[in-house]
C-alpha positions, 0 to 999 in steps of 0.5 A: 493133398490128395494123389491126384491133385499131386500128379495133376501139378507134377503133369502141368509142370511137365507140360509146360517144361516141354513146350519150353524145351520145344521153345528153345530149340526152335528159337531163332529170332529175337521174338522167338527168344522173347517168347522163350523168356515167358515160357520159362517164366510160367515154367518156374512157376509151375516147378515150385508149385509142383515142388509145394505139392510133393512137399504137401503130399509128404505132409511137409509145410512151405510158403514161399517159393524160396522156402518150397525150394530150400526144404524140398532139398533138405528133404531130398526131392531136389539135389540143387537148390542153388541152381532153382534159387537162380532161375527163380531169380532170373525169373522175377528179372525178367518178368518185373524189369525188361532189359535186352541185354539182360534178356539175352543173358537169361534165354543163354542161361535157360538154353545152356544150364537150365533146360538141363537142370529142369529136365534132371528135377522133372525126373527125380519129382516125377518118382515122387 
């Protein structure tokens, strides 16, 4: 993988962490948190492919998300993956089954523990 597509993935992640960020903090309806809920679902997406890419650049191989997950934090790019393992969850929750109840106690998730958690990753990955 070359530098600039590494930097061109970390920056979509960024991007999208931002917009998500500016989501949750503006949100004040059920609509609104609907669409915080689809911004953290492509956010996700973006973190472990900019995670695949760090890991590519650094000549190491992964798969899957999960597995992009895991050997990021065997190798020291990440310091959590418990904490990834759990969005990447609540993302295929909500993406795959649509449940209000459920819905809210993701958007609780993302406002209270994980815009914290992604903010922390986007720093440590952006130094890679």
């Amino acid at each position: 993988m070359k530098k600039v597509e590494l930097e061109l993935r970390k920056e979509k992640f960024m991007k999208a962490f931002d917009r998500l960020k500016q989501a949750v903090e503006s949100a004040s309806n059920d609509l609104e948190r609907d669409g915080v809920i689809q911004r953290f679902e492509f956010t996700i997406e973006l973190l472990w492919k900019a995670i695949k890419a760090v890991l590519e650049y650094n000549k190491i191989e992964c798969y899957s998300p999960r597995d992009c997950i895991k050997s990021a934090f065997r190798h020291g790019i990440i310091d959590d993956d418990e904490i990834i393992l759990d969005m990447l969850d609540d993302r295929n929750a909500s993406s795959h089954i649509y449940d209000e109840k459920e819905a809210e106690k993701i958007f609780k998730r993302i406002k209270s523990v994980y815009i914290k958690s992604l903010e922390n990753i986007m720093k440590k990955i952006s130094g890679s």
